[in-house]
N, C-alpha and C positions, 0 to 999 in steps of 0.2 A: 611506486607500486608496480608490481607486477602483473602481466597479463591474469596470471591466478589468481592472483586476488580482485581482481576487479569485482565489480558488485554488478546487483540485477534490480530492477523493482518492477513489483510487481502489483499493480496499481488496480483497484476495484470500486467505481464509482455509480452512485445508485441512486434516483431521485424521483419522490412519485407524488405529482399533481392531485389534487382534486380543486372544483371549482361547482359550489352550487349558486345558481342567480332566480332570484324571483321578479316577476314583471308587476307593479302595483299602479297600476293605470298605466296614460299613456306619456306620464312623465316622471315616473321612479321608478327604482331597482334595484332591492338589494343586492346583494354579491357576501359571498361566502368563501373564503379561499382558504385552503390546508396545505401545506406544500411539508414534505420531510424528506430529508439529503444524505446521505452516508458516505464515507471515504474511506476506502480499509490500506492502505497501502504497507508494504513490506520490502525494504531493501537488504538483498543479503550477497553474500556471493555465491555462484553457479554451484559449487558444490555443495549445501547448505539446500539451496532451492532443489537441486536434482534428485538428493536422498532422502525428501521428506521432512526435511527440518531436523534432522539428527547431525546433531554438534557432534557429538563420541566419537562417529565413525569418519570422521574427515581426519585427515592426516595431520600432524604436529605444525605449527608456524615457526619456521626457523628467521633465527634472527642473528646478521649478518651486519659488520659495521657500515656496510652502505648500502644495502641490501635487504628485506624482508620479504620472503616467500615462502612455502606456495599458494599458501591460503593466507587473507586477512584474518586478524585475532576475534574480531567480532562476530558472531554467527548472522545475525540480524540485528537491523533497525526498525519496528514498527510504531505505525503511529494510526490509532482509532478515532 
């Protein structure tokens, strides 16, 4: 692979607590817990990332018997 084509990610992680507890005398308690997690992550390469996610305008991938450049074939990799 060529310096071109190498790839980027771009990784958005996100997760938000709640925790309600009641006191019912002075030896119980309930407990309440909600917890929700997200992970948006996106591998592409620099050029793909730099022009907004427009495939079209990135340059052709030439393909060379030992060789592939300038851009890798793939625009993106994501995973929700």
């Amino acid at each position: 692979m060529t310096p071109a084509a190498s790839r980027e990610e771009k990784d958005i992680d996100q997760t938000v607590v709640g925790q309600y507890d009641v006191v019912m005398g002075t030896s119980r308690l309930n407990s309440a817990r909600l917890t929700w997690t997200q992970e948006n992550v996106a591998f592409a390469n620099p050029g793909f990332n730099g022009n907004g996610g427009n495939q079209a305008a990135l340059a052709p991938t030439l393909n060379y018997l030992h060789i592939s450049g300038p851009a890798e074939r793939r625009s993106a990799g994501t995973r929700r």
